[in-house]
C-alpha positions in Angstrom: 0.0 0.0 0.0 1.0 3.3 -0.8 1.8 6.3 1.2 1.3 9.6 0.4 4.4 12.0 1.6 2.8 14.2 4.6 2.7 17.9 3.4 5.3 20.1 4.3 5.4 23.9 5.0 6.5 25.2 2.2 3.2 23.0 0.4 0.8 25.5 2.2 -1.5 27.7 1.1 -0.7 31.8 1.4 -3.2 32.0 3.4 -2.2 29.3 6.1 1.3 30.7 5.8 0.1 34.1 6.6 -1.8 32.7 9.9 2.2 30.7 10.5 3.7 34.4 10.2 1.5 36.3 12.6 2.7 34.2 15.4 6.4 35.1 15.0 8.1 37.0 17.3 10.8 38.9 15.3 12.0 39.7 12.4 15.1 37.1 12.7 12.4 34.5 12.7 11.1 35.2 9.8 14.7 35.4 8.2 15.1 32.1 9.5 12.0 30.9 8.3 13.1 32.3 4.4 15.9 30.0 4.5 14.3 26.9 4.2 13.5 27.2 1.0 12.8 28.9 -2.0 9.1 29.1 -1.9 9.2 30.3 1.3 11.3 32.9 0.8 9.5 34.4 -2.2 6.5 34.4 0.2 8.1 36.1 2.6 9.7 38.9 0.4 6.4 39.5 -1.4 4.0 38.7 1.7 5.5 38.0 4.9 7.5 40.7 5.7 4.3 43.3 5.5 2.0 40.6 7.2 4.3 40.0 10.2 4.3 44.0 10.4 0.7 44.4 10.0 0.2 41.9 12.9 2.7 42.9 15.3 2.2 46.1 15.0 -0.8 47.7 14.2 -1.0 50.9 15.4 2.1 52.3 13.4 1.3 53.5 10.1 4.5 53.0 8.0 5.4 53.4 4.6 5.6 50.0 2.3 9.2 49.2 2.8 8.2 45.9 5.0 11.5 44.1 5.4 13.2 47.1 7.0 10.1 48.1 8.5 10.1 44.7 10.3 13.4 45.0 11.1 13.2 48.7 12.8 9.8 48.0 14.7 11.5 44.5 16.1 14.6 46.6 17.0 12.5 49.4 18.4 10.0 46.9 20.6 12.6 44.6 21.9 14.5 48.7 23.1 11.5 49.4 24.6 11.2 46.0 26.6 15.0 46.4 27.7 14.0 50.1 28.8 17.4 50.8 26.5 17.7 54.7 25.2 20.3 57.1 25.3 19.9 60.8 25.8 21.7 63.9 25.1 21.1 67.6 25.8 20.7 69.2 21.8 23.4 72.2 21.2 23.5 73.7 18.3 26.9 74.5 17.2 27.6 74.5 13.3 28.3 77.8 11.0 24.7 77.1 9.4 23.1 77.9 12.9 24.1 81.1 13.6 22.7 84.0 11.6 24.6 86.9 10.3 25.7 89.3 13.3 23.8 87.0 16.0 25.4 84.0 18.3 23.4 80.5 19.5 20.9 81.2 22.6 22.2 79.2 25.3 19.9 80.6 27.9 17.5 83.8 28.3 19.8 86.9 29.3 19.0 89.0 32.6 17.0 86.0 33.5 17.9 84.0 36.7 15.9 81.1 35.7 16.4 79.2 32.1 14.0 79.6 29.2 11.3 76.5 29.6 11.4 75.5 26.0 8.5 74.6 23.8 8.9 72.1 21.3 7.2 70.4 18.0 8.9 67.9 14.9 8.0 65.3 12.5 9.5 63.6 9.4 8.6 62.5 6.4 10.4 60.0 4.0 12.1 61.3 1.0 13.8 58.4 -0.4 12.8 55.1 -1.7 13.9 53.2 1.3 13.2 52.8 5.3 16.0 55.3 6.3 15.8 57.8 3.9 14.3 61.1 5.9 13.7 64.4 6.5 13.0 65.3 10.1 12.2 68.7 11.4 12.9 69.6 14.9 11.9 73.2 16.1 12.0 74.8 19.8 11.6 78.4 21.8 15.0 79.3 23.1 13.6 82.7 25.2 12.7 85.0 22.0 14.5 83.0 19.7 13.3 80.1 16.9 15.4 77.2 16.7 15.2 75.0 14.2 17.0 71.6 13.4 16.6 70.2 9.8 18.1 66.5 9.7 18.4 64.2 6.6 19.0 60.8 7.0 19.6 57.5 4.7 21.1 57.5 1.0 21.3 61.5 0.0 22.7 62.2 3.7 25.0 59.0 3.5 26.3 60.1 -0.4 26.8 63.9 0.9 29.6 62.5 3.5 31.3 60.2 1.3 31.5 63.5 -0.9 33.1 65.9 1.7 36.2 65.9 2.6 37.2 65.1 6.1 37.7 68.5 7.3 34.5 69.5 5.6 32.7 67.2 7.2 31.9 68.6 11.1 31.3 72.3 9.3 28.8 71.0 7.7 27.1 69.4 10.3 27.1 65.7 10.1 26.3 63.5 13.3 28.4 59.8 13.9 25.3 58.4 12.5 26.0 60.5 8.9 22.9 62.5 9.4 22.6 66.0 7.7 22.0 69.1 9.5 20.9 72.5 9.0 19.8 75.3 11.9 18.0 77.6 11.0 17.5 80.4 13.7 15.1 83.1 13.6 16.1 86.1 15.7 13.6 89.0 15.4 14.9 92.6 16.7 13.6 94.4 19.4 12.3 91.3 21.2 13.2 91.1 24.9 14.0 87.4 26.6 11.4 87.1 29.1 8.5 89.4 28.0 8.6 88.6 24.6 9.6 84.8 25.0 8.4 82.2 22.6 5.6 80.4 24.7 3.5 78.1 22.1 5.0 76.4 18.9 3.6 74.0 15.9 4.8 73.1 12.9 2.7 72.5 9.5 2.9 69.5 8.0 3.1 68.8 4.6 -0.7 68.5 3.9 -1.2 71.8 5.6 1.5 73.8 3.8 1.0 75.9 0.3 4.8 75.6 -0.4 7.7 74.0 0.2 9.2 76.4 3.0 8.6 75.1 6.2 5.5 76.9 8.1 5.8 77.8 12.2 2.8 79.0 14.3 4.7 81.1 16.8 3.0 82.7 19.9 5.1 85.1 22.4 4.4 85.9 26.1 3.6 89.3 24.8 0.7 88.3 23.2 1.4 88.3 19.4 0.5 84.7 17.6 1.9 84.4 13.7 2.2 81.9 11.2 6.3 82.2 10.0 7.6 80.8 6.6 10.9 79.8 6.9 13.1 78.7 3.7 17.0 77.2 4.3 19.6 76.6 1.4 22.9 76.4 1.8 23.4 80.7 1.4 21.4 81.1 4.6 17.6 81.5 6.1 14.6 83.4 4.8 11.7 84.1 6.6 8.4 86.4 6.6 5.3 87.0 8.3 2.1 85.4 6.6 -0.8 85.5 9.6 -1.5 87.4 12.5 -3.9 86.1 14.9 -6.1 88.7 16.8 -5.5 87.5 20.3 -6.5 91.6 21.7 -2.8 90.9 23.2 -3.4 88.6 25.8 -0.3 86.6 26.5 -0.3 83.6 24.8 0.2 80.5 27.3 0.0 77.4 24.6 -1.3 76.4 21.9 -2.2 73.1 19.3 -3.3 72.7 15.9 -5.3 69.6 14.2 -4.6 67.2 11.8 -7.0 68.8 9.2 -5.9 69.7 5.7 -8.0 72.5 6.2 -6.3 73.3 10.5 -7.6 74.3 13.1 -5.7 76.3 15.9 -6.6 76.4 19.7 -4.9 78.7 21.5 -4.7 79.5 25.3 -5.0 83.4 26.3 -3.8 84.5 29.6 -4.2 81.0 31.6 -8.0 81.2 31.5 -9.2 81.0 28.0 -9.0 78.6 24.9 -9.3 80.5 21.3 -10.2 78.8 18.0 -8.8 80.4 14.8 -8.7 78.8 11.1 -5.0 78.7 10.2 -5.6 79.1 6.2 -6.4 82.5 5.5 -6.5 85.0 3.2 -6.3 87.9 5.8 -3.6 89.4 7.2 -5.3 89.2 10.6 -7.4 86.5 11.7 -10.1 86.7 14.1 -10.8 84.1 16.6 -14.3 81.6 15.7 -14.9 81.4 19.3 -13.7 81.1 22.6 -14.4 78.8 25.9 -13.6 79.9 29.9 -12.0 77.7 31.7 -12.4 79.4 35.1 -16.2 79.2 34.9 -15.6 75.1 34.9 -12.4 74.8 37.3 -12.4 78.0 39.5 -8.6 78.4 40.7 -7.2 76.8 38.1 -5.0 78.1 35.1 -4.4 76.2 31.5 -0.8 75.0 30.9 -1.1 73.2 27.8 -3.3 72.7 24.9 -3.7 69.3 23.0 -5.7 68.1 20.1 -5.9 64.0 20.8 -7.6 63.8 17.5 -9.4 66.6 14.7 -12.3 66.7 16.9 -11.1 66.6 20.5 -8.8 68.6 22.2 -7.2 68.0 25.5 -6.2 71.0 28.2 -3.8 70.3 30.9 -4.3 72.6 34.0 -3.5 72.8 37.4 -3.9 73.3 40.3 -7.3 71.4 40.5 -8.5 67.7 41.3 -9.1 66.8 37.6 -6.0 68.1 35.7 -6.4 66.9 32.3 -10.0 67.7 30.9 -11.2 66.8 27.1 -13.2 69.1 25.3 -15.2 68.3 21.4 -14.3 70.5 18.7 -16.1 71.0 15.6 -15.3 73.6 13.0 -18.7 75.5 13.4 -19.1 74.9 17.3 -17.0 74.1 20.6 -18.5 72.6 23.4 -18.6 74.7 26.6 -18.1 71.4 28.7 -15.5 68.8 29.0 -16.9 65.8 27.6 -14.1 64.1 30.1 -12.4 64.5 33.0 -9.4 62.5 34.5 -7.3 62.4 37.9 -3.5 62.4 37.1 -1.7 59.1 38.4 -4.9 56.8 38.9 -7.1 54.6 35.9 -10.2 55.8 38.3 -12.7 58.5 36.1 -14.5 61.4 37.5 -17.4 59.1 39.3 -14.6 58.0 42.3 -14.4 61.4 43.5 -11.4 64.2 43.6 -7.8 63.9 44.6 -5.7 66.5 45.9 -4.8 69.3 43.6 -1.9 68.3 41.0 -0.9 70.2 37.8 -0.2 68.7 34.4 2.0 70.4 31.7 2.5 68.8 28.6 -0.5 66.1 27.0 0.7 63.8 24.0 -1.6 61.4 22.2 -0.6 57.8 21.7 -2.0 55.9 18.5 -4.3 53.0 19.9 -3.3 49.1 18.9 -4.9 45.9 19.5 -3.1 45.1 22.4 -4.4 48.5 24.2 -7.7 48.2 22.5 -9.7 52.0 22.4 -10.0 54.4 19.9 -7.5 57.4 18.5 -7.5 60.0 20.9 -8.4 57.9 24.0 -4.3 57.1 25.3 -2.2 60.2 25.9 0.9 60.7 27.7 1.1 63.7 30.6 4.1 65.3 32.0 3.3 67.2 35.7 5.6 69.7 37.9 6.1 66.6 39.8 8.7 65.5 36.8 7.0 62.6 36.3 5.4 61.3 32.5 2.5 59.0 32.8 1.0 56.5 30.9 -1.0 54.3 32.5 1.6 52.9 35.3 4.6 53.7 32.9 6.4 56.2 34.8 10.1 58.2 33.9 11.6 60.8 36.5 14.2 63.5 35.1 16.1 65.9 36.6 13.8 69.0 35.8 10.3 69.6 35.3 9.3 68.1 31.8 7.9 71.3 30.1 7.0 70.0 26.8 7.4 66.5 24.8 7.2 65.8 21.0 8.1 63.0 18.5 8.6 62.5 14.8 6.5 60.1 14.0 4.7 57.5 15.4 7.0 54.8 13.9 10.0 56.9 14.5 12.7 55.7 17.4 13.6 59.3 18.8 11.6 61.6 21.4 12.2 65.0 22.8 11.7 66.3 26.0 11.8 70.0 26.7 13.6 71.0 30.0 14.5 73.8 31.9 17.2 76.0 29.7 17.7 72.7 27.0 15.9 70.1 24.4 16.5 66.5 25.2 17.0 63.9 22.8 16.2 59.9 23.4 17.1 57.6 21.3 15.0 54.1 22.0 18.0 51.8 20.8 20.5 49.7 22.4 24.4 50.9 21.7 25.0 47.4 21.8 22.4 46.1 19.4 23.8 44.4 16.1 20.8 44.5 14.2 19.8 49.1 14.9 16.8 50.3 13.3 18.7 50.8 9.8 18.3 54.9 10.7 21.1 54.2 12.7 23.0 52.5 10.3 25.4 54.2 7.5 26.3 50.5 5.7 25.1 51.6 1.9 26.9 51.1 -1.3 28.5 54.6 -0.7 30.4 53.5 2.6 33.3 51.7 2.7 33.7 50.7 6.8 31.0 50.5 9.2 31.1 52.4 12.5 32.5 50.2 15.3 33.5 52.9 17.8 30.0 53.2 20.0 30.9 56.1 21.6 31.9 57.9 18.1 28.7 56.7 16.6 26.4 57.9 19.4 27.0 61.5 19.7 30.7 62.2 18.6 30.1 65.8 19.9 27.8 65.4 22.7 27.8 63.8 25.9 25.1 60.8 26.5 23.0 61.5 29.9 23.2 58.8 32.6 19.5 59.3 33.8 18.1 57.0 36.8 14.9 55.7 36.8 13.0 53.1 39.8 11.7 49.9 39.0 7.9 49.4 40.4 8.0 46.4 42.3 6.0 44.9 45.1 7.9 47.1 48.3 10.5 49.4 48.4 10.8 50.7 44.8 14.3 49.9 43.5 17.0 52.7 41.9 18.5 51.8 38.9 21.3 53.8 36.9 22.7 53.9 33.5 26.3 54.2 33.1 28.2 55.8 30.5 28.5 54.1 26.9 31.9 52.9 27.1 31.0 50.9 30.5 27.6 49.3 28.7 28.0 45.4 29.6 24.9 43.4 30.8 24.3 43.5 34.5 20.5 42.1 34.6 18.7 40.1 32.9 15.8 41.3 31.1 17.8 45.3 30.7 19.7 46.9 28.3 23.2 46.8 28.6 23.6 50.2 30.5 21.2 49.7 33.4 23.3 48.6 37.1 21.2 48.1 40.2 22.4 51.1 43.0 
């Protein structure tokens, strides 16, 4: 009697081997798993790659290069689960930074205390592969505009095998073989302090009518403007396209949508939220309406301004029992009460009853996934005086109050975090890891030998931080320190290379 041979797994249907995919772990396994043959790996460069994305992470929109994008989100994930970053204060310090006649803002003059920077960026790609991007960072140095153009991936990597080696730290080029520019907008007759940059956002590029990048700037002293800003390698141009009528009340923050057609809220003078449209054909625009936040929360001021999603905007306030308050936004209407209210450091909603008085600064939206479950708009990170950021029972304690946070993209590996007198950059990556996210790679047909010095590659001209953070545990909490990047060996199981116990 005959036999026939039991089927194998490369003899399955796509179908079945899209279900075998969704339960790998890694990306590695799915390397592995191309290996074994060749229908396998033709499925797995056609299909598997984007499936095994798809599945494992769902929340994070990314463009449709799936092997790297596999490759990065595994990198990023198993960062994350080793609590591996590394962080570094931002200076500016390349030619293309300083304007004509004016130095680099290091900190507000005539000011005892430093500037408490606000902060927006995002990226978008500009190549035909996972690394290849533009990110824009921007932030409010006292009365000044900073900006940080980066490129990354092929164009950034060609442009260093170009220069020559003493070219290559004028023009600005990180260990990484990132491209930099700085703009820095300096406006005269502005005063550090009074007239101190208190509310920034950026336009994205479905918002903007050119290709100059667009910056909603409002001051302490009330004025609120959309600035064009154009870079090339003869300098920085910039003009004045919107005023918004704010009758000169200081502005305190301020957010703008997602719409292609924005919306901006801005906070005037701690107690009241204005909406204005951001496209017009005005020179001054006048508000579309305007909510109190006193009459709801007597006592308490606004610190920060939010939109989770189009239609729903966040405030942050304090001092007051319920410190983070959502309000619904329409483009005709705004409601005159919070749809929602939450207490700062507890999952408990408005029916348990108040806590003491806390105050939160910063709000930040995080993208819903299946393994969260909700709805966009409905997770969002807050930052307190207290120096704490929460989300959910995720906690991180720097040495300053955390003023403002922002980050590329939602599939992006870097965050900032504005602190008293500086910007903060985190990198979610191990030093150590031999497979980086490939933005942290500069292996491409123009280089010739990959970085091996890990302290050259991260930050050749800064200094990483050693932050501290506690480990929630039944008990005592316990301290745990990073140590510098040459002293990175494992210590504990489970943590990135640069974590000790104290």
């Amino acid at each position: 009697m005959s036999h026939s041979a039991s089927p194998t797994l490369q003899d399955l249907p796509s179908e079945l081997l899209a279900e075998v995919v969704s339960h790998l772990n890694t990306a590695q396994s799915l390397r592995h798993l191309s290996l074994s043959s060749k229908r396998l790996d033709n499925y797995i460069r056609n299909d598997g790659y984007r499936v095994f994305v798809q599945h494992r992470f769902p929340s994070i929109p990314t463009p449709p290069y799936w092997k790297d994008a596999a490759h990065a989100l595994t990198s990023l994930s198993r960062a994350w689960d080793r609590k591996a970053f590394v962080a570094q204060y931002i200076k500016p310090g390349t030619p293309q930074a300083r304007n004509p006649g004016h130095g680099l803002p290091t900190a507000p003059r005539r000011q005892t205390m430093g500037y408490q920077p606000v902060i927006d960026s995002f990226e978008d790609w500009i190549g035909n592969d996972w690394a290849s991007r533009k990110e824009v960072l921007a932030w409010g140095a006292g009365s000044d505009l900073i900006m940080r153009l980066k490129w990354k991936g092929e164009s950034s990597e060609k442009r260093w095998q170009e220069a020559s080696r003493h070219q290559r730290h004028p023009l600005g080029f990180d260990g990484h073989h990132h491209y930099f520019r700085w703009p820095v907008i300096k406006e005269s007759g502005l005063v550090d302090g009074k007239d101190d940059i208190t509310s920034l956002n950026l336009l994205r590029d479905q918002q903007k009518v050119s290709q100059s990048e667009y910056a909603i700037v409002g001051r302490a002293n009330g004025s609120l403007d959309t600035l064009s800003i154009s870079n090339s390698e003869v300098g920085v141009a910039w003009r004045r396209e919107t005023r918004f009528n704010t009758d000169k009340r200081p502005i305190k923050s301020a957010s703008v949508n997602s719409s292609p057609s924005p919306l901006l809220a801005a906070c005037l003078a701690d107690e009241k939220v204005a909406f204005f449209p951001v496209i017009s054909k005005s020179g001054v625009t006048e508000p579309l309406g305007e909510i109190s936040i006193t009459r709801l929360t007597p006592g308490a001021r606004i610190w920060s301004t939010k939109f989770l999603k189009h239609d729903l905007l966040a405030l942050g306030l304090g001092p007051c029992a319920y410190p983070v308050q959502i309000f619904s936004v329409r483009p005709d209407s705004v409601s005159e009460t919070p749809l929602r209210k939450f207490l700062v450091g507890s999952d408990f909603s408005e029916t348990i009853g108040p806590s003491h008085p806390r105050t939160v600064y910063p709000i930040a939206p995080l993208a819903p996934s299946l393994v969260t479950g909700g709805c966009e708009g409905d997770m969002f990170l807050s930052g307190g005086y207290d120096g704490m950021v929460r989300v959910s029972s995720a906690r991180r304690k720097p040495n300053s109050p955390v003023y403002s946070l922002s980050s590329p993209s939602s599939c992006s590996p870097t965050l900032f975090a504005g602190v008293e007198n500086n910007v903060i950059q985190i990198d979610i990556a191990s030093v150590h890891d031999p497979f980086p996210d490939p933005v942290f790679e500069h292996k491409s047909k123009y280089s010739r030998h990959p970085a091996t010095d890990t302290k050259h590659k991260w930050y050749s001209t800064n200094e990483a931080l050693s932050l501290a953070m506690y480990e929630q545990v039944s008990g005592s909490p316990k301290l745990k320190c990073q140590v510098p990047l040459g002293a990175a060996r494992r210590m504990m199981k489970g943590w990135d290379d640069r974590w000790i116990d104290v």
